[in-house]
N, C-alpha and C positions, 0 to 999 in steps of 0.2 A: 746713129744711136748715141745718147748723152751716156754721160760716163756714168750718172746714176743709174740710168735705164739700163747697161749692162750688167751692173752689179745685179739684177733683181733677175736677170733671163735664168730660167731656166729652174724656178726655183717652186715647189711646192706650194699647194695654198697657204697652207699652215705656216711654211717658211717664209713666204713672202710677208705675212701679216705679222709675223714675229719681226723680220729685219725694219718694216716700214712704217713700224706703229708709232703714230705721238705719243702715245701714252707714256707717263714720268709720274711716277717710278714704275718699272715693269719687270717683272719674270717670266722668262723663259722656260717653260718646262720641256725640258729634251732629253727622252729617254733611248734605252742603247740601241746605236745604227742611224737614230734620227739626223743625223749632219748638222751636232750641238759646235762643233769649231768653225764651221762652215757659214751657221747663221751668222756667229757671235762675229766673226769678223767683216763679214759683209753687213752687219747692221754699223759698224762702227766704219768701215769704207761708206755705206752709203748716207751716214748721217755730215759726215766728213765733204763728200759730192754734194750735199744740198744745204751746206753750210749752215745746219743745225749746232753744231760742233764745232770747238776750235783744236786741231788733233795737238795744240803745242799746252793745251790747257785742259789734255784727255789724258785716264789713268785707268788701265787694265791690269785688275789684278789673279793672280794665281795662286797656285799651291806650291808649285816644283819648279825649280830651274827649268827641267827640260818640260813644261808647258807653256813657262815663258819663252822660251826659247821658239819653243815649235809657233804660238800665235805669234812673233815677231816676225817669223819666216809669211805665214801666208800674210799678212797684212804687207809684207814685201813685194809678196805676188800679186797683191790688189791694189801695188801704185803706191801703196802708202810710204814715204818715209822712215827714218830713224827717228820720228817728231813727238811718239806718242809712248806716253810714261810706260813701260812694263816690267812687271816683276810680282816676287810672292811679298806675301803680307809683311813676312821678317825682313826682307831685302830693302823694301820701300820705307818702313819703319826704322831702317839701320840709316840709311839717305840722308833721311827728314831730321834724324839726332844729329848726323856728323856736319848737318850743312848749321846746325842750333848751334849744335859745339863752337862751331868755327865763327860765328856770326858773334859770337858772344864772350870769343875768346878764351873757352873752355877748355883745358886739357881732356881729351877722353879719356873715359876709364877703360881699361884692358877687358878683353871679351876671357871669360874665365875655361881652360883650355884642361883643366883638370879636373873635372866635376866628380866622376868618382871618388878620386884618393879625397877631398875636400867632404864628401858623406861618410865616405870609409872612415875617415878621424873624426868627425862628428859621432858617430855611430860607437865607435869603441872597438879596439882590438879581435873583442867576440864576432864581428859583425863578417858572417860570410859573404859572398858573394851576392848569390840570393838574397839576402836583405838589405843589401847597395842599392842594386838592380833595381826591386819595387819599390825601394823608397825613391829615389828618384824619378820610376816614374808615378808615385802621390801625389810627389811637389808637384810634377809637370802636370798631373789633370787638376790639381789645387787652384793652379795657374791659368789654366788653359780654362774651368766650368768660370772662372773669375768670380771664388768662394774665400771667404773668412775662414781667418782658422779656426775661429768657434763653429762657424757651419757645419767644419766639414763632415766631424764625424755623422750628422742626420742626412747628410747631400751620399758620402758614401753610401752608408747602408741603404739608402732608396736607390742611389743604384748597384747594388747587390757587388762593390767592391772589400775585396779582403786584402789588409795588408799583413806583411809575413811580421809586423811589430807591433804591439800593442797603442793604440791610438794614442796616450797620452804621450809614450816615446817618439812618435811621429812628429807631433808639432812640436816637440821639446827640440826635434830634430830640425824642422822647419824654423823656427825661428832661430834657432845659429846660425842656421846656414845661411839666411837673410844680413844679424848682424855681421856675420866674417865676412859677405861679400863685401860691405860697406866699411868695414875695417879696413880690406885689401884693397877698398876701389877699385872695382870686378864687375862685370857684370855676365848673367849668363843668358842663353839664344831666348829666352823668352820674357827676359828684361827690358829688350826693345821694343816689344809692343809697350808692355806696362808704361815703359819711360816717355813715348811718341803721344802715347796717352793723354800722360800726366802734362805733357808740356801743353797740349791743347786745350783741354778742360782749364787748365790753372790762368791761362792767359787769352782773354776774348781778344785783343786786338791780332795776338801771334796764329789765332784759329781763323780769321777773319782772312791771312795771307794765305795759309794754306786752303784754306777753300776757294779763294779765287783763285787759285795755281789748279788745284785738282775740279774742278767745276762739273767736270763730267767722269762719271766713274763706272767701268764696268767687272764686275766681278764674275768668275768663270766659276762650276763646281759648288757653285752655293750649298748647296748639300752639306760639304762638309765643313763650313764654318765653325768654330765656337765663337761661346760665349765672350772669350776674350778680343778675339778677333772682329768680330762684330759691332763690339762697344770703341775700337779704332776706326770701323767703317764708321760707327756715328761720327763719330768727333770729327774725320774725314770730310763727311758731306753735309753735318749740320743741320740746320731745319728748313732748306731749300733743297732739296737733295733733286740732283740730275743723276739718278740713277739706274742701271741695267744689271740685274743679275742671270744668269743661266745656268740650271743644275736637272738634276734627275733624283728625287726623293727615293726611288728605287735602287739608288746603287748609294744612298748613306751607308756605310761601312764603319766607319768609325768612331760611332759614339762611345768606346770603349778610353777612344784619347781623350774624349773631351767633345768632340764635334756634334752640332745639336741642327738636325736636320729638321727643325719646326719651323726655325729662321725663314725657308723657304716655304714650307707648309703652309704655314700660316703668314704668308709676305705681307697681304693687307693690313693683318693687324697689327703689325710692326709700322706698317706706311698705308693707312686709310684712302690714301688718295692714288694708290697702285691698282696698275689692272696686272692681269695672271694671260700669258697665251700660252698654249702648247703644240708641241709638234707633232704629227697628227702620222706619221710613216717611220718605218723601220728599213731601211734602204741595205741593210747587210745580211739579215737572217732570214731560211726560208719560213712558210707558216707556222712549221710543224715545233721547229725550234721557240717562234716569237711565242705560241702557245703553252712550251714546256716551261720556259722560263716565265711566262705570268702565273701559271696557276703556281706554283710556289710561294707566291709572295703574301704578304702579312694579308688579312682583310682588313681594312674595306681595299687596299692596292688591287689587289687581284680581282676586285669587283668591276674597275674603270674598265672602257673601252678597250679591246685590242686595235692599236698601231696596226694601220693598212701596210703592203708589203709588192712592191713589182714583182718581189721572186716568185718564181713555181713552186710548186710543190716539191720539197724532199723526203729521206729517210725520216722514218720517225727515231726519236731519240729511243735509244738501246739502254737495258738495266741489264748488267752480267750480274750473275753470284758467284761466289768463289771459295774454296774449302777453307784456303788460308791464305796472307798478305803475299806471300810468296805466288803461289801459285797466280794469284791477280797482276802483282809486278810481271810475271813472264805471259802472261795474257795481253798485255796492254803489250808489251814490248812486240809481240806476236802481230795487234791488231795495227801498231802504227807500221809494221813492213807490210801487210796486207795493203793497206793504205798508200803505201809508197809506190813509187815508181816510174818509169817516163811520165813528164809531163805533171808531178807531185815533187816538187820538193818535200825536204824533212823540212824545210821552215814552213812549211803551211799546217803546222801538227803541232799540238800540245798537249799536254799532260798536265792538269791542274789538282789541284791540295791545298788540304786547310790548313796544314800544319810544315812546318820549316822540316821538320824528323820525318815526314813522310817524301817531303822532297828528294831528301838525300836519299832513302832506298829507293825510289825509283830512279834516280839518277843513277845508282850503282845496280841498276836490272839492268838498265840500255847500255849501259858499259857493257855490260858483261856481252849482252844479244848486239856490240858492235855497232851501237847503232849511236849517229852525232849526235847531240845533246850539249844542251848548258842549261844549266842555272840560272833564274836572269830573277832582278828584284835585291831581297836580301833573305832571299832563301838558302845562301852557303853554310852548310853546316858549320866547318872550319871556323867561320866571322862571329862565332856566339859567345859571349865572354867566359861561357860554361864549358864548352868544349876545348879553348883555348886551359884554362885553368886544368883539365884533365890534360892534355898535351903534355904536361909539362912530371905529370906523374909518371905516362909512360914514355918520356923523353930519359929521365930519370934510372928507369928500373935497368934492373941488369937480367942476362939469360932470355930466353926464349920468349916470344908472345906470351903462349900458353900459360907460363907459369905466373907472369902478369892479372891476368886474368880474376884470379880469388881478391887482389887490392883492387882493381876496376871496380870488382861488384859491389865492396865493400863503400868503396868513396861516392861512389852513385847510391846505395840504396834501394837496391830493385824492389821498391816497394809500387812505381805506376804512381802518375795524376791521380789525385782523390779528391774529393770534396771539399776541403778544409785549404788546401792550396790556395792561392791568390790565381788566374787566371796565367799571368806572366811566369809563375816558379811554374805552373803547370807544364807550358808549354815548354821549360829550360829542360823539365826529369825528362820528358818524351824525348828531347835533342841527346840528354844522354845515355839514355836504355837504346837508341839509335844508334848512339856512338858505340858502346859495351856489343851489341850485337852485327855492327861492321866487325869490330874486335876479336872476336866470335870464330865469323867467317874465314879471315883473313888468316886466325890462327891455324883454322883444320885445312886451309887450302897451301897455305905455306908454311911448312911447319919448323924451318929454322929462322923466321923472320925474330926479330926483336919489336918491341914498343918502339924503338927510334927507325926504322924500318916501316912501320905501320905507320906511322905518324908522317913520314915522309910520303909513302903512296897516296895517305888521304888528301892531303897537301898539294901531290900533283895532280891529284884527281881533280880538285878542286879548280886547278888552276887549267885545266884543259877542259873543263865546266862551261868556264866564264869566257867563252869563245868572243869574240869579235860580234856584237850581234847584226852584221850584217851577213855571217856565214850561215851557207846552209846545217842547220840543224834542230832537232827540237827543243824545243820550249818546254822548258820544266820550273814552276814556281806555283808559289797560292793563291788562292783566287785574290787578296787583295792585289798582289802586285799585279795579277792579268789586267785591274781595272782600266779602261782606257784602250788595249789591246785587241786584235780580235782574230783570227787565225781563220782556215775550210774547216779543219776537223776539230774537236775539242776532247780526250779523251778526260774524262773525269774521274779519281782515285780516291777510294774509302770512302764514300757516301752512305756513310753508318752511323749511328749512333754512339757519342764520344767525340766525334768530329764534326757532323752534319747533323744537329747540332754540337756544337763541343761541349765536353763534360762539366764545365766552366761557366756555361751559358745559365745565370739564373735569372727569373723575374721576364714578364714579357717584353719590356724591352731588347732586351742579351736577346731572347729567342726571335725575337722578330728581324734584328739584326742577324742572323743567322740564315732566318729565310733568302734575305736581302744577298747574302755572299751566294748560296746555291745560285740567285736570280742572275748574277753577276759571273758565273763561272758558264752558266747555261746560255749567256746570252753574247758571250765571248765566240760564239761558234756561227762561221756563214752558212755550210751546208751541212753538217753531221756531229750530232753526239753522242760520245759512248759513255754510259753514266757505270762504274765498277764498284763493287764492294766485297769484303771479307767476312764469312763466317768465322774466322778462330784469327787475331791476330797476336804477333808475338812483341812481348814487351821487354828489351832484355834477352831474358830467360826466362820471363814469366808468359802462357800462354792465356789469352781471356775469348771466351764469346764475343761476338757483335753479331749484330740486329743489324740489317739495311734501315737506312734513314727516316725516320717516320714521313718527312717531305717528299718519298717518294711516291707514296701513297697520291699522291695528290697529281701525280704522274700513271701510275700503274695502281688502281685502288683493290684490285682482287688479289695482289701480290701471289701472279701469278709462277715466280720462282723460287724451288725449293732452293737453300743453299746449302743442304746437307746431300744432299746427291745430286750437284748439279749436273746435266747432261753434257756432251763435248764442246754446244756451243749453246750456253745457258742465259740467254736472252730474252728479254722478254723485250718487246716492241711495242712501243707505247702505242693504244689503237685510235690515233688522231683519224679524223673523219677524211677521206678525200676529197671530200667536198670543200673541205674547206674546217682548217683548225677551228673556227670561230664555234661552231656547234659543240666539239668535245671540249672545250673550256667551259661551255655553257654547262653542258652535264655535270662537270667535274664539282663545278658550283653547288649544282643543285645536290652532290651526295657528298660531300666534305663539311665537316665543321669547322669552327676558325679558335685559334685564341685571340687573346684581349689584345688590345690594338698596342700600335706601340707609340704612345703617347706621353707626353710631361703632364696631360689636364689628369690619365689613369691613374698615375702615381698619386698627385694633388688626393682626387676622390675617394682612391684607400687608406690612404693617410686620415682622412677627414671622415672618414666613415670607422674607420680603427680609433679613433677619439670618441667620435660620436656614439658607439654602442658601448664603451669603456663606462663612458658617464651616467650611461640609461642603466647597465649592468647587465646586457642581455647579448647575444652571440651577434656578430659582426654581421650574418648574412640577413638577420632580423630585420636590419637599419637597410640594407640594397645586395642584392645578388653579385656574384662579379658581370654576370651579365647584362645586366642593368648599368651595373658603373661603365661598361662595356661599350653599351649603346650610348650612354651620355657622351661621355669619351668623342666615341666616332661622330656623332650627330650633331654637337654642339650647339642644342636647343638655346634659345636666345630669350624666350618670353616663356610664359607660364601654361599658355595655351601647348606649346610647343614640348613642352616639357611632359604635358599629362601624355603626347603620345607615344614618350620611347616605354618599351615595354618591362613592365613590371613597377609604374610608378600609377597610382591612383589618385583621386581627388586626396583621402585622409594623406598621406605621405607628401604629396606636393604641397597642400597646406603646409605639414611639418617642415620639410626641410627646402619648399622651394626657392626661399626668399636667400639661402642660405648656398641653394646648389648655383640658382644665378649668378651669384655677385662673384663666385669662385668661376665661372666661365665665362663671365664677362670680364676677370681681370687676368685673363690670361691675353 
């Protein structure tokens, strides 16, 4: 057998046609379980084997060290060399400048290693924490959407971001911080793309070298590209581009940084001369799972095909209800010893969350119920610049916890996330109405402890958290960090509303990204999931209602558990068909409605239709429904004909505005 032919044994149709396709440029769509690292390196082993490829003149790019890291290992395993370029976008971009620097005799400029105190003096003495924090990260998505500062403020509000400082102090901010770095000769991590950029564009013969170095290029997780990072793939590969990319549009998560998962969506229209395959099997989850986690997801997502599966049949995914957070932490802590035992490691178990403050209490339930655990991502509560800054208060005080306690409440503000927040301060109050209520605890259980005493157990706790992650123990983090990850059991925590989705979440975009993390947390499980939530959760000291997830509906549509008197074991069993998942997905279709898609053409269209009835003077729904913007959106009608059939557009209306709705969907 030749060495290419070994590469291809054993390999799915859909795999096989992904690793062996001539097509240039191509995406790969590989959703969760499909064997997306598997293909990507045996397409680049097998195009290597039939000397399509030169691997000294190939460039595989990533997100994370340790994905670089892990594709350098199998491509170890597949024969290949130390020959072929790998690394993340920043890493390869920092390379290309120091190798420019040096070619040209440039002293580099220093990587700027203080960015806060550097905003904090920009900002002014007043300037808390909290509005370090978001301003930093404005610049970074300013950066990252690769937006003007005149833009930004119309680019923000369309994507329903809030900063904790008035826009025009923003960019007042933004442009110092531009002049002092160039002042300092500084630069900071997201300068090297820009600068890797600028050295390309500005110079055809210097772009001409780097393209015949990088010749062939394969990109991992296309999904979460941005806009900044993409306009470096151009310049990259130019207008002959030998290009591979591989992503899963279902696990985009992070349009929040910046990352703009249409890139993939729409690959063609980036590269007209690109085909699209996809992989067609789910090789880790049983049905029941692959079904919970599609019907979740945005529509038209949840309308594709279900991914075939070798597994059997298992458990249907479980909805508990709960009186209160507490009582849920010592239920799950309950359900992973149930779970446990000969022949179960705790490392085959997780405990997944939206939020970094919900990690910590469940991490301090399984303490308590003795049970291993870490922390794993950057879910440490202790690691948050907010927590750290309280540290230091009750590092500070004098006498007892307890009497600490009235300045705790006071420094925190137990006022709860609200509306008006930016997304990010949201997430810091919860870390510390989290912290105030470890604080709490800690005082009525030890009651000659001090704040330097508390601060020190949280510390060790923290620090016996962060286990070795090769030991046995459970896994406790948020669904973004699980992404990549995948466990037997997956126990799920607060899938309510405020979390699933978060209170934070506006505009269908935010929501649909939302879907996308449930899909991702439900899809991290090979045989079992336990989905939990809270009737009364406590914030602080302040106690609030919750509502189970509205996305569960779409799982359990009768909501058939009360959470006011829930029974001893308050389960409701999702009733996936034995026959075979594929029929209760289909139902689930036929009795669920959808929101608006989550799209850049949606926003374009309200935008354009919020002018357009402005002008006429007549109410916005007059000029198109949302569900009509809706269906355009999803449909992407191309001719006129095409256009009269999405619903709610007639001959008079496509007259009026189709010459207008075209040119706006043709120039996306």
């Amino acid at each position: 057998m030749s060495e290419a032919d070994a590469l291809i044994e054993g390999l799915d149709p859909t795999q096989y046609n992904a690793v062996t396709s001539t097509d240039n440029p191509l995406a790969i769509l590989a959703g969760a379980g499909s064997g997306k690292t598997r293909v990507l390196t045996r397409r680049i082993a097998h195009r290597v084997a039939t000397g399509t490829i030169d691997p000294q003149r190939t460039m595989s790019v990533t997100f994370t060290r340790k994905a670089a890291a892990e594709l350098r290992e199998r491509l170890r395993a597949l024969g290949m060399r130390d020959n072929i370029t790998t690394g993340t976008f920043h890493s390869l971009a920092y390379a290309q400048l120091h190798e420019r620097w040096a070619d040209r005799g440039v002293r580099p400029p220093d990587m700027l290693d203080r960015k806060f105190a550097m905003i904090a003096r920009l900002l002014g003495r007043r300037a808390d924490t909290s509005e370090i924090l978001d301003t930093m990260s404005e610049l970074e998505w300013i950066t990252a959407r690769n937006i003007s500062f005149d833009a930004y403020e119309f680019e923000a509000n369309r994507a329903g971001r809030k900063a904790s400082i008035p826009v025009t102090d923003l960019l007042s901010v933004a442009k110092r911080y531009a002049e002092e770095k160039r002042r300092q000769r500084v630069i900071d991590f997201d300068d090297l793309l820009s600068l890797a950029i600028r050295d390309i564009e500005s110079d055809p013969e210097y772009a001409s070298v780097i393209r015949w170095r990088h010749r062939h290029v394969f990109v991992d997780e296309f999904q979460d590209v941005n806009p900044l990072q993409f306009r470096l793939l151009k310049a990259w590969i130019g207008d002959d581009p030998d290009l591979c990319v591989v992503g899963d549009p279902n696990q985009a998560i992070y349009g929040w940084n910046g990352a703009d998962s249409w890139y993939l969506r729409r690959f063609t229209r980036h590269f007209p001369t690109a085909a699209v395959v996809q992989l067609g099997w789910n090789y880790r989850s049983t049905p029941q799972i692959i079904a919970a986690g599609h019907a979740v997801l945005p529509k038209p997502d949840r309308e594709a095909e279900l991914p075939e599966t070798n597994r059997a049949d298992g458990p249907e995914p479980a909805i508990s209800a709960h009186d209160t957070d507490e009582i849920e932490a010592q239920a799950i802590a309950r359900s992973i010893r149930d779970h446990a035992g000969p022949g179960h490691a705790w490392s085959s178990q997780a405990v997944l969350v939206r939020t970094n403050a919900q990690a910590a209490v469940i991490a301090t339930a399984l303490e308590r119920s003795k049970i291993p655990h870490r922390l794993r991502g950057k879910s440490s509560l202790v690691d948050q610049p907010e927590i750290k800054q309280l540290f230091k208060l009750l590092r500070d005080s004098k006498g007892p916890l307890a009497s600490v306690l009235p300045d705790l409440r006071a420094a925190i503000g137990v006022s709860g996330p609200d509306d008006e927040m930016s997304a990010a301060e949201a997430d810091r109050q919860r870390n510390r109405e989290v912290l105030l209520q470890l604080a709490i605890d800690h005082a009525a259980s030890h009651t000659t402890a001090t704040g330097f005493d508390f601060t020190g157990w949280l510390l060790a706790t923290a620090r016996n958290d962060a286990l070795d992650s090769s030991g046995d123990a459970v896994d406790v983090m948020t669904f973004h960090a699980a992404k990549g990850l995948e466990w037997s059991v997956v126990h799920l925590a607060g899938i309510e509303s405020g979390y699933v989705p978060i209170a934070q979440a506006n505009g269908p975009a935010a929501l649909s990204e939302e879907r996308r993390l449930l899909h991702v947390g439900l899809t991290r499980a090979r045989d079992e999931v336990l989905i939990n939530w809270a009737a009364k959760r406590t914030f602080g000291q302040r106690a609030a209602k919750r509502h189970r997830s509205p996305y569960l509906d779409h799982l359990d549509p009768q909501g058939t558990v009360s959470a006011a008197t829930p029974p001893p074991d308050s389960r409701s069993r999702v009733p996936v068909d034995t026959d075979g998942a594929k029929k209760h997905l289909s139902k689930m279709r036929s009795e669920l409605t959808d929101a608006e898609p989550d799209s850049p053409l949606y926003h374009d269209l309200t935008e354009w239709r919020r002018t357009t009835a402005r002008e006429q003077g007549v109410p916005a729904y007059i000029v198109f429904n949302n569900r009509t913007l809706a269906a355009i959106a999803s449909r992407h009608p191309s001719s006129l004909d095409e256009l009269l059939d999405v619903p709610g557009i007639g001959p008079t209306k496509a007259e009026r505005y189709g010459a207008e709705l075209l040119e706006m969907i043709n120039s996306r």
